[in-house]
C-alpha positions in Angstrom: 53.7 6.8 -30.3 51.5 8.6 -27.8 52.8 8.4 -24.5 50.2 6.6 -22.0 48.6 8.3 -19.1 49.8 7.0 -15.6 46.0 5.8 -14.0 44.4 8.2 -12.6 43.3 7.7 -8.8 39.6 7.5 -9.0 37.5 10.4 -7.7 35.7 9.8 -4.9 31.6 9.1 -6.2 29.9 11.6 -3.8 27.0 9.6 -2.1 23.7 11.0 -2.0 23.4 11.8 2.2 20.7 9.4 3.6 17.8 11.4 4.4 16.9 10.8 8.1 13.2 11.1 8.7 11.9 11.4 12.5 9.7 8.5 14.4 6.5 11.0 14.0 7.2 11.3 10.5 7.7 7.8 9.5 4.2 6.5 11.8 2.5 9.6 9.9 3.5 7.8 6.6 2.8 4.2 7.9 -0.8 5.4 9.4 -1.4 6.8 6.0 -1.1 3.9 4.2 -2.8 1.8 6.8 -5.7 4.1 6.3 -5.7 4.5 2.6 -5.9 0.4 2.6 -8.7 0.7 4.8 -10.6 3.2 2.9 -10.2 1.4 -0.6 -11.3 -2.0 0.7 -14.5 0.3 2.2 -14.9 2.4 -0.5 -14.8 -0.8 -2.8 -17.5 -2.8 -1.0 -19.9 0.4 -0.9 -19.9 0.8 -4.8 -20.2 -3.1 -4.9 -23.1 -2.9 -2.3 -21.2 -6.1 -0.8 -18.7 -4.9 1.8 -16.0 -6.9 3.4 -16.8 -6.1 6.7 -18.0 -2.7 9.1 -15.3 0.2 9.0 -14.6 -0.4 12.7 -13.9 -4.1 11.9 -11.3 -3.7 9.1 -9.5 -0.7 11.4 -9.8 -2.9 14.3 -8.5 -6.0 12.5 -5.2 -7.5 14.0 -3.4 -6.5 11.2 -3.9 -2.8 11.5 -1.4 -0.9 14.6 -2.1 2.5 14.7 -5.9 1.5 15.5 -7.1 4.8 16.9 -5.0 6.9 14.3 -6.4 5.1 11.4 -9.7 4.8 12.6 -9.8 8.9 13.0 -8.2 9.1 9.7 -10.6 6.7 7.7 -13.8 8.4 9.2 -12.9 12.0 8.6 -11.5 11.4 5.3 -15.0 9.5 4.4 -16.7 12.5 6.0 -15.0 15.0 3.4 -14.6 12.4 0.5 -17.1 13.8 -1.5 -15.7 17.5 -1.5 -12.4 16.2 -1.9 -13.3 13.8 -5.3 -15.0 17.8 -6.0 -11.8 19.9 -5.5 -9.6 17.3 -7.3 -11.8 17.9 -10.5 -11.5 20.8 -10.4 -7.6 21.3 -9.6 -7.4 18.7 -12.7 -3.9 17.9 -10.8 -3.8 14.1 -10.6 -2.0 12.5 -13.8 -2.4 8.4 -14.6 -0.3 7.6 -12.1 -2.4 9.1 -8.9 -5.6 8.7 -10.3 -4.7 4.7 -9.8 -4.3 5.4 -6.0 -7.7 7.2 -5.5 -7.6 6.1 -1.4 -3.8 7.8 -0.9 -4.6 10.7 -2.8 -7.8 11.4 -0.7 -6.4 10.7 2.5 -3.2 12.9 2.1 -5.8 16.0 0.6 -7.7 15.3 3.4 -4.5 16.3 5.6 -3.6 19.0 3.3 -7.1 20.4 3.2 -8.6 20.1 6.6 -6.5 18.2 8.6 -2.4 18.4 9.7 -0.2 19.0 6.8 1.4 15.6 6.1 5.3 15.6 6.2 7.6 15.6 2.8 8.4 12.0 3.3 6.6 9.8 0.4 6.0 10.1 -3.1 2.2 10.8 -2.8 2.6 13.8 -0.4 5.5 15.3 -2.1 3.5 15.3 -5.3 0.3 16.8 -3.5 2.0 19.3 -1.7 3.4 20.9 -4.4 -0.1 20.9 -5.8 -1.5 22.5 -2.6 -2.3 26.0 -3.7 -4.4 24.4 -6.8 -6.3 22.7 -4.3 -6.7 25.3 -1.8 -8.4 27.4 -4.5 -10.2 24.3 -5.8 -12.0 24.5 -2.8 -12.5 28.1 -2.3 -14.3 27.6 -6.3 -16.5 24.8 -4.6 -17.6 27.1 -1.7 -18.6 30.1 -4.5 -20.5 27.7 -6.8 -22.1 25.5 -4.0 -23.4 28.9 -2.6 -22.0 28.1 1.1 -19.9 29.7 3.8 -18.0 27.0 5.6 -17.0 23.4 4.7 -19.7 22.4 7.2 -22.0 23.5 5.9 -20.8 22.6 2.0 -21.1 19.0 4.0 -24.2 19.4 5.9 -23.2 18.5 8.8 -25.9 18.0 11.7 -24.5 16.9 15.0 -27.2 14.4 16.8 -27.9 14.8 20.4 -29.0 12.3 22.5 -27.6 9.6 24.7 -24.2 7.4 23.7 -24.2 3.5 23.5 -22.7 2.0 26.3 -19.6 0.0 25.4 -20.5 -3.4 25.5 -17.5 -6.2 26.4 -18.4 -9.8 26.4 -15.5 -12.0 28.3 -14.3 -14.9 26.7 -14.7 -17.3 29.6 -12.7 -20.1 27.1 -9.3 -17.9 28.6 -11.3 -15.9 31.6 -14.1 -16.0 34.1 -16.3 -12.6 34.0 -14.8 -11.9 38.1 -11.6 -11.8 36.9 -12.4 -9.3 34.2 -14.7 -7.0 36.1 -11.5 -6.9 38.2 -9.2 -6.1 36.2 -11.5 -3.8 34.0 -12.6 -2.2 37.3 -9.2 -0.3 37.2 -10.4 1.6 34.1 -14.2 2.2 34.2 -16.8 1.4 35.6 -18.2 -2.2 35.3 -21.9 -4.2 35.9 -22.9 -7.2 34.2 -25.2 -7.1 32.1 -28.9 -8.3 32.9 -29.6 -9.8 30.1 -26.7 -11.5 28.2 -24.4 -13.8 30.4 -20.4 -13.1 30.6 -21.6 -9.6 28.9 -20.0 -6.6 30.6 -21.4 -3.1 30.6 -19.4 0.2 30.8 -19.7 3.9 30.1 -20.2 5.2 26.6 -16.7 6.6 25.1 -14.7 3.9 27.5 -11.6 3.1 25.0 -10.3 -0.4 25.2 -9.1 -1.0 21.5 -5.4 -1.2 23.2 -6.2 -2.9 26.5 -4.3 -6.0 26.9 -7.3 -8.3 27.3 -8.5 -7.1 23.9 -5.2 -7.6 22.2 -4.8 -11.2 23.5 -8.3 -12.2 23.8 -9.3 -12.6 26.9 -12.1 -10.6 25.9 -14.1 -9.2 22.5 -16.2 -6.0 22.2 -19.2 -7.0 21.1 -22.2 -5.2 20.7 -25.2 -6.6 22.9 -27.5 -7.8 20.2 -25.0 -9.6 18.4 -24.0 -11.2 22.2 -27.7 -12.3 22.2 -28.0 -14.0 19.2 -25.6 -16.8 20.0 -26.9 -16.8 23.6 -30.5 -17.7 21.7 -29.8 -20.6 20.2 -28.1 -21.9 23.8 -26.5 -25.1 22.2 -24.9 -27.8 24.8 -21.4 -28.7 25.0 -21.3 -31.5 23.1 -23.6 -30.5 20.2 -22.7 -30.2 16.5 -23.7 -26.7 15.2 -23.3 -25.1 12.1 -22.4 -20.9 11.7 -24.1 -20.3 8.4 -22.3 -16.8 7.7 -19.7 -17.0 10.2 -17.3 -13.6 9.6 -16.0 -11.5 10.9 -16.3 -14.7 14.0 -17.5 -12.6 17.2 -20.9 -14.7 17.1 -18.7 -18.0 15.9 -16.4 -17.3 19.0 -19.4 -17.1 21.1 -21.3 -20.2 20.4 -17.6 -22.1 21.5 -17.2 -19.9 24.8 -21.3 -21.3 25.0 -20.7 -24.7 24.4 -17.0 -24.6 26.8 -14.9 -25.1 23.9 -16.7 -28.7 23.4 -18.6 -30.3 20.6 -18.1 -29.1 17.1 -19.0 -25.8 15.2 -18.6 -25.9 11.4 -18.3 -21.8 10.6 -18.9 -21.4 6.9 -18.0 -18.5 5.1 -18.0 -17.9 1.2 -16.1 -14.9 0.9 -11.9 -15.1 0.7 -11.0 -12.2 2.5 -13.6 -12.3 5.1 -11.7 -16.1 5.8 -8.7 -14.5 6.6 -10.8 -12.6 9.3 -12.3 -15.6 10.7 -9.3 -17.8 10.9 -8.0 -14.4 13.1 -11.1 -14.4 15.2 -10.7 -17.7 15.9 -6.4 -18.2 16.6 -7.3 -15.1 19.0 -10.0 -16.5 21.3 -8.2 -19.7 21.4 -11.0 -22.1 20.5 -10.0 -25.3 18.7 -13.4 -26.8 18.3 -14.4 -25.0 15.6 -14.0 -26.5 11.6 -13.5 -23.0 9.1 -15.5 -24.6 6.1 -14.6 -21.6 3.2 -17.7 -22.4 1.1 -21.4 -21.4 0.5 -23.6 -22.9 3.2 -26.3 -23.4 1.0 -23.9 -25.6 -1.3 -23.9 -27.7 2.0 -26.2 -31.1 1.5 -28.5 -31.8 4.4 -28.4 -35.2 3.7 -24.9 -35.7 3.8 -23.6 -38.5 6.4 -21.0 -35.4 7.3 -24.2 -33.5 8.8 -26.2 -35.8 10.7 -24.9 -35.2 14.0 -25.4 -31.1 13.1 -28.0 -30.0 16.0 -28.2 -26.4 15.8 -27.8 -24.0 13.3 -27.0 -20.1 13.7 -28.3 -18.1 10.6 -27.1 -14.4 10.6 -27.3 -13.8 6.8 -26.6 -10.6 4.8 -28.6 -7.8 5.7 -28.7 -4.3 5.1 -27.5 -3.2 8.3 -30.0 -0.6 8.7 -30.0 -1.1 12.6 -26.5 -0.6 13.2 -25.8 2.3 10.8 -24.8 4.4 12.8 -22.7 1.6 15.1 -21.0 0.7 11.6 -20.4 4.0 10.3 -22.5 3.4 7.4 -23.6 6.6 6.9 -20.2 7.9 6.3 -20.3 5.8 2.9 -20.9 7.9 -0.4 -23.9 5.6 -0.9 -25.9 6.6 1.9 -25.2 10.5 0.7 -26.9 9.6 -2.5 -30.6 9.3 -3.3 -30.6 5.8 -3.3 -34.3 4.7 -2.9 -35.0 3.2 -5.9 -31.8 1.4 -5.4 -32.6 0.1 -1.7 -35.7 -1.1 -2.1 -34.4 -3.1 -5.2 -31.7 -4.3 -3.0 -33.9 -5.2 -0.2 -35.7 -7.1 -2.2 -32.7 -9.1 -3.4 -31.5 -9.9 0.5 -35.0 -11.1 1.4 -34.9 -13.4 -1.3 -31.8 -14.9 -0.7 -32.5 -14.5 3.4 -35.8 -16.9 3.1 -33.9 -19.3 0.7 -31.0 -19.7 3.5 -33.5 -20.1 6.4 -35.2 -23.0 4.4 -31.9 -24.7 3.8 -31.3 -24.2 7.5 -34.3 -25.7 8.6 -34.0 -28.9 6.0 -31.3 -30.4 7.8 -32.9 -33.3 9.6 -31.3 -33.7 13.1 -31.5 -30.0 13.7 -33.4 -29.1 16.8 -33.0 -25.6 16.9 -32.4 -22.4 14.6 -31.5 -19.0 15.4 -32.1 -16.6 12.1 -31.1 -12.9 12.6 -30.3 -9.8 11.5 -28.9 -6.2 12.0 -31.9 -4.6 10.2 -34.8 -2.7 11.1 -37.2 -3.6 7.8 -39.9 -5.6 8.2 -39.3 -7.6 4.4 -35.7 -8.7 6.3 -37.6 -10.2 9.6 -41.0 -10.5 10.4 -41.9 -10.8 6.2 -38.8 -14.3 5.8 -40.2 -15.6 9.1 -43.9 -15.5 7.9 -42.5 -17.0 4.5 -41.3 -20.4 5.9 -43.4 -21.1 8.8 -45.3 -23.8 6.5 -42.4 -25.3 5.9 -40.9 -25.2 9.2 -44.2 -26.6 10.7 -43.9 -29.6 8.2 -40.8 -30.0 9.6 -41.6 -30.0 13.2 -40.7 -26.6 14.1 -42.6 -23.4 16.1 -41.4 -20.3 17.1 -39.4 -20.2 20.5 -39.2 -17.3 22.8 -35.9 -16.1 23.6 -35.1 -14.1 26.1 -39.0 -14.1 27.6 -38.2 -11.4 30.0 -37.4 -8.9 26.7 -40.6 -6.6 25.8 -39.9 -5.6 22.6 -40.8 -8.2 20.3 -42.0 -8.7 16.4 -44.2 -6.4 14.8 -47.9 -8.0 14.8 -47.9 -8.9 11.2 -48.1 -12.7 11.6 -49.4 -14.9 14.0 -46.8 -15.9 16.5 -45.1 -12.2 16.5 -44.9 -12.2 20.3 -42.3 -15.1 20.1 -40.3 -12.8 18.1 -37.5 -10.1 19.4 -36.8 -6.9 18.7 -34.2 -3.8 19.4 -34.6 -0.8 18.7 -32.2 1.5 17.8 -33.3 4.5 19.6 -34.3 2.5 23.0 -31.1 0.0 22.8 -28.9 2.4 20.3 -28.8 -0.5 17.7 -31.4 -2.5 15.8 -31.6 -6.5 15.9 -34.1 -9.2 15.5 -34.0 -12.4 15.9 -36.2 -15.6 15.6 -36.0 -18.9 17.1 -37.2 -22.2 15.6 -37.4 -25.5 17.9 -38.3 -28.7 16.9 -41.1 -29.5 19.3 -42.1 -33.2 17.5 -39.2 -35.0 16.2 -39.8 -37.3 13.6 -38.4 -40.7 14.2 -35.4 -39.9 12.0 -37.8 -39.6 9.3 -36.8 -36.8 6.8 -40.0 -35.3 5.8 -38.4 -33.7 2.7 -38.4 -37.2 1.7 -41.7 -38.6 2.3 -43.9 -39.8 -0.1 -47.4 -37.8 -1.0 -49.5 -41.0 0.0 -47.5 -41.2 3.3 -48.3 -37.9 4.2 -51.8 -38.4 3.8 -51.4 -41.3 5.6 -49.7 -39.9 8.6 -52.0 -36.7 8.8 -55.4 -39.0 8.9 -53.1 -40.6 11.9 -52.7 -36.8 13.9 -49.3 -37.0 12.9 -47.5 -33.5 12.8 -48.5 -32.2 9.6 -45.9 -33.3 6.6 -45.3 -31.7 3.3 -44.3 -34.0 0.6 -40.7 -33.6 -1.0 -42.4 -32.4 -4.2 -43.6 -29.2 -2.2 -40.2 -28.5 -0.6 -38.3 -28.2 -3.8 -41.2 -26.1 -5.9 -41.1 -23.8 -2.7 -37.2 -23.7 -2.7 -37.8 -22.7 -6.3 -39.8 -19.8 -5.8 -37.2 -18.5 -3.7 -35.1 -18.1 -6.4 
């Protein structure tokens, strides 16, 4: 019988030493996945041609920490993207895996290639890194068969001279009076009010204030001026009901509340999920409670709807292209605008125009509304001056005209229709960004009378009276039609 072994004391299991990794390294791993989220959502919404939301927007969300870090990251990394997509075919490095996590991989080769070499301390860079000498002559390949010197000029770079935007701030008078923050923002930079835009401050170009208290609990928003002066248009009173057709990212929603002194009702409607999220954000930060998130289409809203009647102005800042604030949005960063894309654009343009004069119509149809505000950030004439010439029948069956906002202004719609001068304009080489905006009031209101529902022989009767001039309901919906 074999004798049994006394137990054995166990051998000590020899644990794997905990790597420590510094505070630098783990905010350069942190800032590189903020960024690489960043970048995918943009990168996603410029091949869909239906971004989320600006590049500044997403970086400066709430959500994001390392605002000016990503921000630098996102841009340069969209500056180089296509060389990078480039060397990466040719290096033939990435397997399954990586090629699943396009945004990572080009934000760590941006490090590796042109920016600081990104520390050992995730997957993605460990994998990369070890790659780095493919890549390295992946590019010098690209130089030889692209026939150029530098990376600049493999880009084509062009640096544009002229004067900086001023950095615009509007105060959110629902948590501060605009004193207080000239004050207190006085510290910093210089400060003036601006001249045309109430509770809008102005300060030098460059002035950073993405991590200024007052930004970070919102006390105030930076807001570009035109898109201050569209919510300063319509000029709703306090105890109004107004709608916010296409309310995200919320800066114009937030606005119309700080306008109105946090009193009436504002129904912000917004179709898109993730663009909710933002809103609801906007919102919690200024601290406005009278405004109603409706997460819906706007034109799925009824005009006729008891819910509505009380609904007195309605803001319209529809899709657009944009092309005013390119340069504001970072636009042309996107591979889109690197491509020739004119086929494309004016296809596209098309598209928003149709769907622009089809929301301005709805907007007009509701039947207590007295005034309507319909901008945009573009510059093209099919966006502004081409919708607004579209529905002034209808509007005047309505009982609207053009209004004038902002009188004093002297840029205004291109002469193309009459009533241009009631129009406004910016331009984005005199005002560094392009807006327009239109203003319909409702100069003869009709008894409560919904034209849209008015017979053909009452219109004819009413018009042999000198009433204001009344389509029948048969005309609105074969014109609605058309817009489709």
């Amino acid at each position: 019988m074999a004798r049994r072994k006394p137990n054995a004391a166990p051998k000590a299991t020899r644990q794997p030493a905990k790597q420590k990794f510094s505070s630098a390294e783990r905010s350069s791993l942190y800032a590189s996945r903020e960024a690489a989220k960043v970048l995918g959502t943009v990168l996603r919404g410029d091949a869909e041609r239906r971004a989320v939301a600006s590049i500044k927007s997403l970086v400066f969300s709430p959500s994001v920490r390392n605002k000016r870090g990503t921000f630098a990251l996102v841009c340069e990394t969209l500056k180089h993207v296509t060389v990078i997509k480039e060397v990466l075919e040719i290096a033939n490095v990435l397997n399954s895996k990586w090629n699943r996590q396009e945004p990572l991989v080009y934000i760590i080769c941006y490090d590796i290639l042109f920016g600081k070499e990104p520390p050992l301390i995730g997957d993605a860079e460990k994998f990369l890194m070890k790659r780095k000498d493919a890549l390295v002559s992946s590019l010098a390949t690209l130089l030889v068969r692209k026939k150029a010197e530098t990376v600049d000029e493999l880009l084509g770079v062009s640096q544009v001279n002229g004067p900086l935007k001023p950095r615009y701030v509007r105060v959110n008078t629902l948590k501060m009076d605009v004193d207080s923050a000239v004050q207190e923002l006085g510290k910093l930079y210089k400060v003036q009010k601006d001249e045309t835009v109430p509770d809008l401050l102005v300060m030098p170009p460059g002035s950073d204030l993405h991590s200024h208290h007052l930004v970070k609990n919102g006390r105030i928003f930076l807001q570009g001026k035109g898109s201050a002066m569209v919510a300063a248009a319509l000029e709703p009173e306090a105890d109004w009901e107004v709608i916010d057709a296409c309310a995200a990212p919320g800066n114009k929603t937030i606005n119309l509340a700080a306008l109105m002194k946090g009193q009436g009702k504002i129904i912000a409607c917004e179709l898109n999920e993730e663009r909710v999220k933002r809103l609801e954000q906007t919102i919690k930060l200024s601290g406005a409670t009278n405004i109603e998130v409706f997460h819906g289409d706007f034109l799925g809203l009824a005009p006729e709807d008891p819910s509505f009647a009380k609904v007195r102005a309605i803001l319209l800042d529809p899709s657009c292209s944009g092309s005013g604030t390119i340069t504001d949005r970072l636009d042309h960063l996107l591979p889109s605008h690197s491509a020739d894309n004119k086929n494309y654009d004016s296809i596209r343009l098309h598209k928003l125009a149709v769907f622009q004069k089809k929301a301005l119509a709805h907007a007009l149809s509701f039947p207590q509304v007295e005034r309507v505000v319909y901008s945009t950030c573009s510059i093209h004439q099919i966006e502004n001056e081409d919708v607004v010439s579209s529905v002034l029948p209808l509007a005047s069956s309505l009982g609207f005209e053009l209004g004038t906002p902002f009188p004093q202004w002297q840029r205004r719609g291109l002469p193309v229709l009459a009533g241009s001068e009631h129009l406004l304009r910016m331009d984005p080489e005199e005002d560094k960004e392009g807006f327009f905006i239109a203003l319909f009031t409702k100069t003869n209101k009709l008894d409560d009378l919904k034209s849209s529902e008015v017979s053909e022989r009452e219109c004819r009767r009413r018009r042999r009276q000198g009433h204001p001039f009344l389509w029948p309901k048969v005309f609105f919906r074969a014109w609605n039609g058309r817009m489709r």
